[in-house]
C-alpha positions as CSV (number, residue, x, y, z in Angstrom):
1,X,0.0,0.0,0.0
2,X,3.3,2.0,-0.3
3,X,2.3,5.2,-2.3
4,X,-0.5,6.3,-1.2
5,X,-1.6,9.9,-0.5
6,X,-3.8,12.1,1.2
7,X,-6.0,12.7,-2.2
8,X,-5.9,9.0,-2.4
9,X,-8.0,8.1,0.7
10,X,-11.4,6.4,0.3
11,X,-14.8,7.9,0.7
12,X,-15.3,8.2,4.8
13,X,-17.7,5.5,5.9
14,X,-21.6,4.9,7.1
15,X,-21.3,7.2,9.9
16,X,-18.1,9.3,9.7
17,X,-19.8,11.4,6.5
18,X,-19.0,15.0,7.7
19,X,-21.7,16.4,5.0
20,X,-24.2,13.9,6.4
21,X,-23.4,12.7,9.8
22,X,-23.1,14.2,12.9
23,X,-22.5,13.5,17.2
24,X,-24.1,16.8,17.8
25,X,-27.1,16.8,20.4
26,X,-29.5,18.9,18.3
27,X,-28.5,16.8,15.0
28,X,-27.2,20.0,13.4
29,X,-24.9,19.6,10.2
30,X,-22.8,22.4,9.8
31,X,-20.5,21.4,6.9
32,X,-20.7,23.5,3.6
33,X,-22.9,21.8,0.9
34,X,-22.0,21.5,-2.6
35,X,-24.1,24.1,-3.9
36,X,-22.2,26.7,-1.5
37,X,-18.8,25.6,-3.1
38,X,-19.9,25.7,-6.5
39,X,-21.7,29.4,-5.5
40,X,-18.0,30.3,-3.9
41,X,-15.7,29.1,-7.0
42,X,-18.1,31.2,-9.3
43,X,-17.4,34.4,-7.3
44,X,-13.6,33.4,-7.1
45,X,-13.8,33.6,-11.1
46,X,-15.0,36.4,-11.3
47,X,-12.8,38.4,-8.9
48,X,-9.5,36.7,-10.5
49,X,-11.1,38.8,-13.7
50,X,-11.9,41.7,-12.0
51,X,-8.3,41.5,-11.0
52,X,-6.9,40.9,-14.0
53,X,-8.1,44.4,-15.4
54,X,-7.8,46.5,-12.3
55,X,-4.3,45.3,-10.7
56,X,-2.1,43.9,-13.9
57,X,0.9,44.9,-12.5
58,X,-0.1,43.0,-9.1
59,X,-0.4,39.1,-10.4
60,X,1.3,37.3,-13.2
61,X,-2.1,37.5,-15.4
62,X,-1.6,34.4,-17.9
63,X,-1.8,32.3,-14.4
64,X,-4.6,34.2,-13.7
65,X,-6.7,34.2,-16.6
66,X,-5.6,30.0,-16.5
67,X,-6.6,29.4,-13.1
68,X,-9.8,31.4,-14.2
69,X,-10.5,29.7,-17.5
70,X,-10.2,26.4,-15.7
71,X,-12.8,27.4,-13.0
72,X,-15.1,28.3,-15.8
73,X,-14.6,25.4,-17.7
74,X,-15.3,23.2,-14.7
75,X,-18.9,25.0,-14.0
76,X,-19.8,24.8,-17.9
77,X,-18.7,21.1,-17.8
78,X,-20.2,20.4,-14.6
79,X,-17.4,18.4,-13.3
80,X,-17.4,17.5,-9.9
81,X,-13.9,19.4,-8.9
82,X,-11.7,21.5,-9.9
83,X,-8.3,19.3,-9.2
84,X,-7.0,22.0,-6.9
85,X,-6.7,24.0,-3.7
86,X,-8.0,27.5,-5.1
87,X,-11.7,25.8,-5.5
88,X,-13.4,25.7,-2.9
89,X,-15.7,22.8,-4.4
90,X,-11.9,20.5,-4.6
91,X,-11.2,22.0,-0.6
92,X,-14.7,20.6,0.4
93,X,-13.9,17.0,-0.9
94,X,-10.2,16.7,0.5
95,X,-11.8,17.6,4.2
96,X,-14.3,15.3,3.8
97,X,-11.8,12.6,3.0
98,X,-9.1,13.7,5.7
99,X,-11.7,14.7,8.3
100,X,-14.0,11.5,7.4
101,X,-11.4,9.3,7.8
102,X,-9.9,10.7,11.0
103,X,-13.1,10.8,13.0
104,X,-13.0,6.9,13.8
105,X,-9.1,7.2,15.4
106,X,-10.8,9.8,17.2
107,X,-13.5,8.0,18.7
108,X,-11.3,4.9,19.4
109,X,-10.9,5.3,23.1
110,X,-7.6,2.8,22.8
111,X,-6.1,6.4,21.3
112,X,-7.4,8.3,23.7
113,X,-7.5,11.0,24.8
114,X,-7.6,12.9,21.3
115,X,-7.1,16.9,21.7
116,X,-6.8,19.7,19.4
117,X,-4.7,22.3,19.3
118,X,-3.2,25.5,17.7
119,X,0.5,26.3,17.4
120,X,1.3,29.9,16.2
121,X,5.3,29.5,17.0
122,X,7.4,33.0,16.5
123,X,8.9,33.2,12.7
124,X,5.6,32.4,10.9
125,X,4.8,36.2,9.6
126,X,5.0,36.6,6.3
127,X,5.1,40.3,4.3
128,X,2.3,39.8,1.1
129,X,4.9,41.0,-1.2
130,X,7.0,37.4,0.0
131,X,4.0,35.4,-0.5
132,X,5.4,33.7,-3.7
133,X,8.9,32.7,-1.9
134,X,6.7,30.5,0.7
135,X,7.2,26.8,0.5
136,X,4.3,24.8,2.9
137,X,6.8,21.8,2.9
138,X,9.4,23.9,4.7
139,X,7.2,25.1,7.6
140,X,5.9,21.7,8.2
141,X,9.0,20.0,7.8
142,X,10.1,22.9,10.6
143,X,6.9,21.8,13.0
144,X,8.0,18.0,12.6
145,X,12.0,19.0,13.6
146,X,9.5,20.9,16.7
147,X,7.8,17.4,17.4
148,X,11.2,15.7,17.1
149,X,12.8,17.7,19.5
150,X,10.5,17.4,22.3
151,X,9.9,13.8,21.5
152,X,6.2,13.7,20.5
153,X,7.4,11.8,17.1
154,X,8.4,8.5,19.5
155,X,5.5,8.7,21.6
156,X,2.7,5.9,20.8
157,X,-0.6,7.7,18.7
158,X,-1.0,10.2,15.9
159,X,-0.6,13.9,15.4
160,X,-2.3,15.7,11.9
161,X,-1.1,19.1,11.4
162,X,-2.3,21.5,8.9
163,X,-1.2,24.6,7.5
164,X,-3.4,27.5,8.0
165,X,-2.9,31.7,7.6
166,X,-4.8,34.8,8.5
167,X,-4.9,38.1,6.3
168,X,-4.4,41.8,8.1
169,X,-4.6,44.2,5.3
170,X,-3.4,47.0,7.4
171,X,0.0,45.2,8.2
172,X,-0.5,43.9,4.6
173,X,0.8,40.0,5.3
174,X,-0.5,36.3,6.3
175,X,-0.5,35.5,10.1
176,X,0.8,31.5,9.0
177,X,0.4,29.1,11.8
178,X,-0.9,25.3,12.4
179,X,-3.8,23.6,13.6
180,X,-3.9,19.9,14.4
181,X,-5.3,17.0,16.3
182,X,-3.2,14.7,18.2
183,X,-4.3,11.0,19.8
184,X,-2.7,9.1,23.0
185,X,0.8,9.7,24.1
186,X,1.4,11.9,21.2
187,X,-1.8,14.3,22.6
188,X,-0.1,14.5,26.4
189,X,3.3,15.7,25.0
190,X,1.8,18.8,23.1
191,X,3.0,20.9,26.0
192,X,6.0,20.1,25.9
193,X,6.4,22.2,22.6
194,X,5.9,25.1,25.1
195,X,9.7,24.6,26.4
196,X,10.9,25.8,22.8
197,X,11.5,29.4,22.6
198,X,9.5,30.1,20.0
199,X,6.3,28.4,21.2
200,X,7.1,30.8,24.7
201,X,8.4,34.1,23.5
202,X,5.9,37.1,24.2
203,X,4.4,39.1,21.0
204,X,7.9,40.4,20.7
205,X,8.3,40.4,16.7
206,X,7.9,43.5,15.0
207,X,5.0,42.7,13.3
208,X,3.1,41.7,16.9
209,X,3.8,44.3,18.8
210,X,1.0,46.0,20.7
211,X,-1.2,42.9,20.3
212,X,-2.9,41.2,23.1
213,X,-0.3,38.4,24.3
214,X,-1.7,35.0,23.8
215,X,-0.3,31.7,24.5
216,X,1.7,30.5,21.3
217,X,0.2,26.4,22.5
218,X,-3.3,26.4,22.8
219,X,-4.4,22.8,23.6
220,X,-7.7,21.7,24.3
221,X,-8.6,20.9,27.8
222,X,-11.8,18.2,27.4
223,X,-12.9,15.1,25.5
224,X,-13.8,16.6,21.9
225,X,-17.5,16.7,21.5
226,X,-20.1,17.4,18.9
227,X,-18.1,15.7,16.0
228,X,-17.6,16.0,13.3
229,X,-17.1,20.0,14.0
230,X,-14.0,20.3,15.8
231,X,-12.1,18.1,13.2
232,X,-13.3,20.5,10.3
233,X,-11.2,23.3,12.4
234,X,-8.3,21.4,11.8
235,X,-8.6,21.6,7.9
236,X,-10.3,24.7,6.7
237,X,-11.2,25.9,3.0
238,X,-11.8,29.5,3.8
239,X,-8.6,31.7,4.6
240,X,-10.1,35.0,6.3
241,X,-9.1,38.7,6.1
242,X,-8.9,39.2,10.1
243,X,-8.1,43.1,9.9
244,X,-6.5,44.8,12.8
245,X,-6.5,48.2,14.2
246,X,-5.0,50.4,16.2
247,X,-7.0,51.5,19.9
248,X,-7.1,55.4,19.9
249,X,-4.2,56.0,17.9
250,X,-2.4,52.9,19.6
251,X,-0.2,51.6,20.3
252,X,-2.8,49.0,21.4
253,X,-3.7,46.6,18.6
254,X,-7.5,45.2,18.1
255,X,-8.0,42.4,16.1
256,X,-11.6,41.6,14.6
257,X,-13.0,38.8,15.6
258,X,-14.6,38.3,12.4
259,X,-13.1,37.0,9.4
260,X,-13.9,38.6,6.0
261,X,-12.9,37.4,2.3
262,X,-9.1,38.8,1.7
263,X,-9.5,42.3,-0.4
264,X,-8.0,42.1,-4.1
265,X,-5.4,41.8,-5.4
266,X,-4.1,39.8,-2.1
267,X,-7.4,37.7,-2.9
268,X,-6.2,36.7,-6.1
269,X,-2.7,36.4,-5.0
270,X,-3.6,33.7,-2.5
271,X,-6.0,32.0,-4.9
272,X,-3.1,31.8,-7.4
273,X,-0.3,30.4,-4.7
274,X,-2.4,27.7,-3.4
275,X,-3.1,26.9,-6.9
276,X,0.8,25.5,-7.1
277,X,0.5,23.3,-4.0
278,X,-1.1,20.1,-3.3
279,X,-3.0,19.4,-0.2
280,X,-0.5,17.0,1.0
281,X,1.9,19.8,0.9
282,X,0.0,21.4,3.5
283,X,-0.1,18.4,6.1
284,X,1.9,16.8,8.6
285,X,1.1,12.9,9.4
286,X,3.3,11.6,12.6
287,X,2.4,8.2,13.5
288,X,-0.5,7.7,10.7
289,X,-0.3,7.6,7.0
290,X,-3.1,7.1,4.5
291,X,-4.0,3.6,3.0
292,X,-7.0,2.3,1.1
293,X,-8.2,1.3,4.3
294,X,-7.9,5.1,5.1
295,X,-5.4,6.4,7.9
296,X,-3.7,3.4,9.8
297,X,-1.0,3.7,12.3
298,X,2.6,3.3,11.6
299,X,5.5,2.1,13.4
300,X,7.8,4.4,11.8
301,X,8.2,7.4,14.4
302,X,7.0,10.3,11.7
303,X,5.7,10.5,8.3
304,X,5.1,13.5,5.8
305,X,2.7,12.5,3.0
């Protein structure tokens, strides 16, 4: 079963269908439907075009009016998914796959307990104008040398991580950090990343100064209920605009609580760099890897599909 990818996982099973299934007391289903994706990758087309003829000299416009052509193409057509990580439609599949499959390991009480959790380590800001230079595989390759070092990638379980960033058009950048869900041993250690300096250090970068300080770790506390909808956290296909200001003149910084769609170009810019990545660029396996059974545990200490 060598080979296998995170694109290559099978449909979730009877009962771990995040569009269909649910743990939650009032039966609520709160993942996006089809018809929503298909709704979002129309208004992504046309704001890549609107894009195209009021900020040339912002995006490389053949990639552009390519990604755009494609989207159009797959509505006209109407294919299933656009084979990448700009549609919203292709985004919703993936974390039904990934998320689908994941919910059984996290309702196996031999893996217990299973947490999530939030890193936003120091080094992670990123200027919109460097957007481009941004690898995903570096910065999880950078959270796995994290895991190594404080052991997590020997202890017994599984930990998923997942690339995620937050826009601030005032500061003009992405806010990159991860989320993740980790299972036995593997969910007990996650404090232990807190003895790194950059999972401690204060909002001392330039670009955090006079926010509110916040714990760089943020772990969950109890048993993860209502499932599906803390596992669809994890993976997201919406990257918000979370604008910032400053309090009276600062230099307090607010941020909203809100997230909004990222204002053009930047909208456009992000739709056409997550257009050159796969999704298994953006994701860290340590302890799992995917299989046509779905995720299985490994003996091998980490692995990065």
């Amino acid at each position: 079963m060598a080979g296998y990818r995170i694109k290559d996982l099978p449909k979730p099973k009877k009962g771990y269908r995040v569009g269909r299934d649910t743990r939650r007391a009032d039966g609520k289903i709160s993942f996006e439907s089809k018809r929503q994706c298909r709704c979002e990758d129309a208004q992504r087309e046309k704001l890549i075009l609107s894009s195209i003829r009021r900020y040339p000299d912002a995006i490389n416009v053949d990639e552009a009016l390519d990604l755009a052509g494609d989207m159009d193409s797959a509505a006209l057509e109407d294919r299933l998914v656009l084979l990448t990580m700009a549609s919203s439609l292709y985004m919703r599949k993936m974390r039904s796959l990934v998320i689908g499959n994941l919910w059984p390991l996290v309702e196996n009480l031999r893996l217990a307990p299973a947490r999530t959790a939030t890193l936003l380590p120091t080094g992670m800001w990123v200027p919109a104008s460097d957007l481009d230079r941004v690898d995903p595989n570096r910065l999880m390759h950078r959270l796995r040398r994290d895991c190594q070092r404080v052991g997590i990638d020997k202890a017994s379980g599984y930990l998923i991580a997942v690339l995620h960033a937050e826009f601030d058009v005032r500061r003009e950048g992405y806010d990159f950090h991860y989320h993740l869900v980790a299972g036995g041993e593997k969910a007990w250690l996650l404090e232990r990343l807190r003895c790194l300096k950059k999972y401690s250090a204060p909002r001392s970068e330039p670009w955090e100064q006079g926010m509110p300080d916040r714990p760089r770790v943020w772990v969950s506390s109890k048993p993860l209920n209502n499932l599906p909808d803390p596992l669809t956290y994890i993976l997201k296909s919406y990257y918000p605009h979370r604008p910032t200001k400053l309090v009276d003149g600062g230099p307090e910084i607010q941020r909203s609580e809100a997230g909004w769609r990222i204002p053009e170009p930047f909208h456009t810019q992000w739709l056409l760099w997550m257009n050159r990545w796969t999704i298994s660029d953006h994701i860290l396996l340590i302890g799992l890897r995917p299989s046509k059974q779905g995720f299985v545990l490994t003996h091998q200490n980490h692995v990065h599909e």
